[in-house]
N, C-alpha and C positions, 0 to 999 in steps of 0.2 A: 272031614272037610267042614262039615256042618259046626262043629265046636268052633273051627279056626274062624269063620265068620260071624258067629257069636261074640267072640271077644270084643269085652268094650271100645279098645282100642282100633281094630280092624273095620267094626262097623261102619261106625260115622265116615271113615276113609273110603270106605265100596261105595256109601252111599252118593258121596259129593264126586265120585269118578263118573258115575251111573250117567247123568244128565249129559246129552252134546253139546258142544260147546259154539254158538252162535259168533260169527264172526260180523260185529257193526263198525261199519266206516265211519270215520267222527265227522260231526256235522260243527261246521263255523257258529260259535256261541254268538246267538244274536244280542246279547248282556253284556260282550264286550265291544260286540261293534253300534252298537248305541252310544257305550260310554265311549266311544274314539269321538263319535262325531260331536256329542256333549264339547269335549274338549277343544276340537275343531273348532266348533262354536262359538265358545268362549274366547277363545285366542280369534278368530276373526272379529269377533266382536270390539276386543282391546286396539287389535290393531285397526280395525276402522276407525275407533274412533281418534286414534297416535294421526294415522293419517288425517282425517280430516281436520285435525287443529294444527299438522305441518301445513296444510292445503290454504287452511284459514290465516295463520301468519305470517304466511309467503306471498297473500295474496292484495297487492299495493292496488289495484286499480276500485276494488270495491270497500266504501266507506263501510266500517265495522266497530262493532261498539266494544268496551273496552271488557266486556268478559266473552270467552268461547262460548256457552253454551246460554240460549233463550234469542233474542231480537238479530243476535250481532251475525249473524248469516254463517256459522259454524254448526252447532249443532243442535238438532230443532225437536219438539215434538214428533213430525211427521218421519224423522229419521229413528226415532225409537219406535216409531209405533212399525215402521216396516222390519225390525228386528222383531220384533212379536210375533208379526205375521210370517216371517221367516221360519222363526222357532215352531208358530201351530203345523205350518205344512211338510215340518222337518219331524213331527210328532204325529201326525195325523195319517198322513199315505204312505207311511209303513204301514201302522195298525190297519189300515185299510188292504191293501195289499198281503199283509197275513191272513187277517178276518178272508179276503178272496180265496187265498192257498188254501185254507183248514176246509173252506167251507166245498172246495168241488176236488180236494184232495189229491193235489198237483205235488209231484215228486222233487224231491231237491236234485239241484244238478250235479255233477261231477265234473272239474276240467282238471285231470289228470296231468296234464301239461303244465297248469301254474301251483297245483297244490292236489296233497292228497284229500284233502277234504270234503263232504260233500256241502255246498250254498245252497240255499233257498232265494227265492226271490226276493223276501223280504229284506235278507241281506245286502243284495248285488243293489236294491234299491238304495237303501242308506249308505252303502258302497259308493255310487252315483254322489249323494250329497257328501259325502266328503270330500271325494275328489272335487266338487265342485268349492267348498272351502275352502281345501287348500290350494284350487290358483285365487282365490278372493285373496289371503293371506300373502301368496308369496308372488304372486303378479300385478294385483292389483293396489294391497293397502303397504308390503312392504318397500316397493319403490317410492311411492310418494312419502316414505319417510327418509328417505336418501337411504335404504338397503338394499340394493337389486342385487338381493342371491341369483336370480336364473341368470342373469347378466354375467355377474362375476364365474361364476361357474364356466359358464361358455368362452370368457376371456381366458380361463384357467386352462379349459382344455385345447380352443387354438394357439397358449403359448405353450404348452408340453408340446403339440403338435409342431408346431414349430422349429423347438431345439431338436426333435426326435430328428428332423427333416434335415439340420444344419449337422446333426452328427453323423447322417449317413451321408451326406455330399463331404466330409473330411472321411 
């Protein structure tokens, strides 16, 4: 017996069996859900700014000067500097909020019900700002440029609803 585990080949194989094997639940990469809300971001960004020059050319009652952005009440200094500040507290009270988890060593969560994975705080926080993106994008900046997806959507599904209703009264 002793020969048979000798062999070069056999060895290395007992060895890498030897070790128990540790079962970890994966944890949501906070590297991706950064870069969603990056993206988030930036597409809220673009479309604020679509919107507010639909807002601004549509708008007959307030004298405006002949380009969008500077004096002509479209779009101003004080509306980029509140994207900035956007962006620091969209960078900030994560890192803060992890700096808290590491530091008194709070467990990540598990909801089994929406996913196998386990969240951290950190996460479900920048979770929070995205969701919060995307109604800025799809409630806020894409109606005022004549798209109302949640609109259309909801017209979509009371007319299915509708024909379902007129198929089962034939």
């Amino acid at each position: 017996m002793k020969e048979f585990l000798a062999h070069p080949i056999i060895k290395p194989i007992s060895l890498s069996v030897i070790p128990p094997s540790i079962a970890i639940a994966p944890v949501v990469s906070l590297e991706a859900v950064v870069w969603i809300l990056v993206w988030l971001f930036l597409v809220d960004l673009v479309t604020g700014l679509l919107a507010s020059y639909f807002v601004w050319s549509e708008d007959k009652k307030t004298p405006k000067g002949k380009y969008f952005f500077g004096q002509s009440g479209g779009f101003s200094s004080d509306k980029f500097k509140k994207c900035f500040i956007k962006g620091i507290i969209y960078g900030a009270f994560p890192l803060i909020v992890l700096k808290f988890q590491q530091t008194f060593l709070i467990k990540n969560m598990s909801f089994s019900a929406i996913t196998d994975s386990q969240i951290d705080i950190t996460t479900i926080c920048i979770l929070v700002f995205c969701a919060n993106e995307m109604f800025s994008i799809f409630w806020e900046n894409l109606p005022k440029c004549g798209l109302n997806l949640p609109k259309g959507i909801r017209n979509l599904i009371v007319g299915v609803k509708e024909v379902a209703n007129e198929v089962k009264e034939e």
